[in-house]
N, C-alpha and C positions, 0 to 999 in steps of 0.2 A: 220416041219423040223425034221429028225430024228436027234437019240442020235451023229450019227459020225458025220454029219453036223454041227452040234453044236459045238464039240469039237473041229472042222478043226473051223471053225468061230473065236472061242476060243485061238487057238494056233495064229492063225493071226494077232488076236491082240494084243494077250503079246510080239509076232515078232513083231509088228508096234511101241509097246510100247516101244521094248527095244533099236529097234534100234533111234527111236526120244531121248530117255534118253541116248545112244553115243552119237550124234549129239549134242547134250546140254552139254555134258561133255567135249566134242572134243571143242567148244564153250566159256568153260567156260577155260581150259586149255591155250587156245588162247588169252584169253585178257591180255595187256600188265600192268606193275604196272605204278601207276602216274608220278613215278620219270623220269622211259624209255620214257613216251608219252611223253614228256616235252623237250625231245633232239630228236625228229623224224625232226620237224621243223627246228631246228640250223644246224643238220647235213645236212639234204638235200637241203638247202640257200647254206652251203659251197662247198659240192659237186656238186651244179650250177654252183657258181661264179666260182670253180676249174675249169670247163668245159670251160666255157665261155672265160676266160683268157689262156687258154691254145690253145683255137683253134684260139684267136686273135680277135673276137668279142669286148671283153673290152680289150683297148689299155693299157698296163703298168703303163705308165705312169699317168693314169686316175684311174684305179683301176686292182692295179695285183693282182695275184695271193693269195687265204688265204696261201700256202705253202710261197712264199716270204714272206708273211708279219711273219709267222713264224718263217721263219727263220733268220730276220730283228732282233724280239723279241730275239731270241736266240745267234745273235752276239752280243746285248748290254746287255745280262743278263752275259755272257762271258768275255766281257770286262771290268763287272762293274761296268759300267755306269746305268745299266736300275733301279739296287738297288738303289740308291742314290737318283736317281729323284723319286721313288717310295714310300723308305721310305720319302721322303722328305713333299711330297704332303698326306699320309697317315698321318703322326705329326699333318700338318695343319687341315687336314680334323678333328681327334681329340680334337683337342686343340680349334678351333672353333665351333664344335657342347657340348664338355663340357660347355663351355662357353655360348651357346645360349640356352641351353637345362636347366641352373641352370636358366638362365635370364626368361625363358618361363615358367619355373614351379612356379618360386614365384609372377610372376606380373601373372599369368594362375590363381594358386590359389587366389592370393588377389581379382581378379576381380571376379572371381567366386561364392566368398564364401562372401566378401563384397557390400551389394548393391551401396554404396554411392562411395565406389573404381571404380566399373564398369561405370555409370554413370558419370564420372571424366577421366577416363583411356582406356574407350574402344573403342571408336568413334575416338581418334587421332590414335590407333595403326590399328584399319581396313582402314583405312585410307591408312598410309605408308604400308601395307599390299601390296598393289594393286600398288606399285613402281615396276618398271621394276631392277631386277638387276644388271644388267650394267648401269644405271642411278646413283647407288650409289659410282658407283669407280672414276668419276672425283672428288667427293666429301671428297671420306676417302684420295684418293693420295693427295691429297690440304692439309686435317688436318693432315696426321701422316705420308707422304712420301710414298717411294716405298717399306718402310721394313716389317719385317712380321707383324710388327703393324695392318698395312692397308688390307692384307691377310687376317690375321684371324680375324678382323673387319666382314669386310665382310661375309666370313663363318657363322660367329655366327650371323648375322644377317638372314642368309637363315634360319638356324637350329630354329631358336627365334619362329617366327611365326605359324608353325605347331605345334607345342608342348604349345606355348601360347591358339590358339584357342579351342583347343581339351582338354583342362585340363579345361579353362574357362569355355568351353560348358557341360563338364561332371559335373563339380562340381553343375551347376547353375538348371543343370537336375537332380540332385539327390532327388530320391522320397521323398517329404515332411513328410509321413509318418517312413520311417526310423529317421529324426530328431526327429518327435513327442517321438519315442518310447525313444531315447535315452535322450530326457528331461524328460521323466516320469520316467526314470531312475536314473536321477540325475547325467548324468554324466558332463565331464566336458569338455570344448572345446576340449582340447587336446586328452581324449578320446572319443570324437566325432568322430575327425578327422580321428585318428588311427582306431578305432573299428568299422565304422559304413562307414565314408565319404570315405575313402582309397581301399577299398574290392569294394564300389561301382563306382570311377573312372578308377584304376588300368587298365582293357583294354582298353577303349578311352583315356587315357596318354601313353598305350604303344604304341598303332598309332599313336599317334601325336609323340614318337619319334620315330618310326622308318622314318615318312613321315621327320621328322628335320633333319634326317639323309639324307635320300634322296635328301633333297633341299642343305645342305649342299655338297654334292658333286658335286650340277650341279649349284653352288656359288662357287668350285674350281676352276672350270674352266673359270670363268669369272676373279677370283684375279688371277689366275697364264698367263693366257693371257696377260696380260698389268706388263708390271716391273714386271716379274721373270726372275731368272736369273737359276733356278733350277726348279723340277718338271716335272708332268705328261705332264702338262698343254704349258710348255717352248718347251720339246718336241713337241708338236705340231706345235710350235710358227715355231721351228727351221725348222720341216721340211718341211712346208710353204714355211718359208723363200730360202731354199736350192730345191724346187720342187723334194723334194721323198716324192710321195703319201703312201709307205711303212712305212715311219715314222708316218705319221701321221694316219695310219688306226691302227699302232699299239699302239697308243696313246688310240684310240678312243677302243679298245680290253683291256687295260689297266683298261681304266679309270671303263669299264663294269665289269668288274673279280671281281675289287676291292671293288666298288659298292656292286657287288651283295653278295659277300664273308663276310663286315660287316654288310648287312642285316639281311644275314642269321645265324651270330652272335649273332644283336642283337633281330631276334626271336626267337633263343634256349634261348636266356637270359631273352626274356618277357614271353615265356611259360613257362620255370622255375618259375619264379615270381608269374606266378596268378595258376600255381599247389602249389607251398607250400603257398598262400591264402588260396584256395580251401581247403587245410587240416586245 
C-alpha cells in the first residue's frame, strides 16, 4: 500500500472515529434526568384517559375526564372546603403515626435488644400483625365511639407494625462483633446504644418509618370511611353517596399527593439523619 493510500485509510478513520464520537454525544445529550423519566408514565395515563373521555369511550359518569376531575378539585379548593377536609385528615394521619411510631420504636427496641422481651412479646404481635384492617374498626367503634379516639387508634395502629418489625430486626442483626468491641471498651449500655447500636440500625428504622407512614395513610382511609363526618376519606364517602365519580377520583388524587408529598418529607428528613451520622 503506498504512502497516500495510507493516509486516505488514515483520515477515514479519524472520520469514522469522529463522527461515532457525535453520535455518542448526540446520545448522551439525549438522555432524560430520573426525575423527567418518572412523569413520562403519569402524563401519558392522563393524556389517555383525556382522549378516551372526551371522544365518549369512558362514560362521565363512570370515569370523566382528568380536567373535570380538576376542576372538581379546584371548585372546593375555592370554596374552602377541600382545606378543611385536608388539613383534617393530615392532623390524623400525624397524630396517629407519632403515636404508633413512639409505640414501635420502644416495644421494636425492647424486643430486639432484650432476648427474654422477644421471646414474651413477639409471637403475639406477628400475630395481630396479619389482622386485616377493617377487621379492627368494629372493634375500636365498640371501645372508644365514632370520635377521633377510635381514628387515630387505628392509624397508630397501621403506623405500629412496620416501624416495630424493622427496628426489632435491625437491632437483633446488629453484628456481634461491634458489641464485643464496645465491652472491651468498657462502655456502658447507654453508650452502646448511642455509639455503636444507633449508627448501625438508623437506615432499617428509617424504612420502617417511612413504610409506618405509608400503612398509616392507607389506615386513613379505612377510620375515615366508617363515622367521619370530615376528611379526605368522608369526601369519598359523600361522593359515593351523591354518584359523582369526580369527587371521589378526586379524593383518590388527594389522598396520592399527600401521600407521596410526606414521604418525600420524611426522606429528606431520613437522609439528613444518616448524613450527619455519617460525619
Amino acid at each position: 500500500m503506498s504512502t497516500a493510500e495510507q493516509n486516505q485509510t488514515i483520515a477515514w478513520k479519524d472520520l469514522a472515529e469522529a463522527l461515532r464520537g457525535r453520535v455518542r454525544t448526540q446520545k448522551e445529550e439525549l438522555v432524560l434526568p430520573d426525575w423527567l423519566l418518572g412523569w413520562i408514565v403519569p402524563v401519558g395515563s392522563l393524556v389517555l384517559w383525556e382522549l378516551l373521555a372526551r371522544t365518549g369511550v369512558l362514560p362521565p359518569n363512570w370515569l370523566p375526564a382528568p380536567t373535570s376531575v380538576a376542576r372538581t378539585i379546584y371548585e372546593m379548593g375555592a370554596a374552602g372546603d377541600l382545606w378543611k377536609h385536608v388539613g383534617i385528615t393530615l392532623a390524623r394521619v400525624l397524630a396517629g403515626f407519632l403515636i404508633g411510631a413512639a409505640a414501635g420504636t420502644l416495644l421494636g427496641a425492647l424486643t430486639g435488644y432484650v432476648k427474654i422481651a422477644r421471646k414474651l412479646l413477639d409471637p403475639m404481635l406477628q400475630s395481630l400483625r396479619s389482622v386485616p384492617s377493617i377487621a379492627w374498626v368494629p372493634l375500636f367503634l365498640l371501645w372508644l365511639g365514632i370520635q377521633e379516639t377510635s381514628k387515630i387508634a387505628l392509624i397508630s395502629l397501621g403506623a405500629f407494625f412496620p416501624v416495630y418489625l424493622n427496628l426489632s430486626v435491625a437491632v437483633r442483626d446488629v453484628d456481634p462483633k461491634l458489641l464485643e468491641i464496645g465491652r472491651l471498651y468498657r462502655l456502658s449500655t447507654l453508650e452502646m446504644i448511642r455509639r455503636l447500636i444507633l449508627p448501625a440500625v438508623l437506615p432499617q428504622y428509617i424504612v420502617g418509618l417511612r413504610s409506618g407512614l405509608g400503612l398509616a395513610w392507607m389506615f386513613v382511609v379505612a377510620a375515615e370511611l366508617l363515622g367521619a363526618s370530615s376528611g379526605i376519606g368522608y369526601l369519598m364517602v359523600d361522593g359515593q353517596m351523591t354518584g359523582r365519580a369526580a369527587i371521589i377520583l378526586a379524593s383518590v388524587i388527594l389522598f396520592a399527593v399527600c401521600g407521596k408529598v410526606t414521604d418525600w418529607i420524611a426522606n429528606v428528613v431520613g437522609d439528613t439523619a444518616l448524613g450527619h451520622r455519617a460525619r
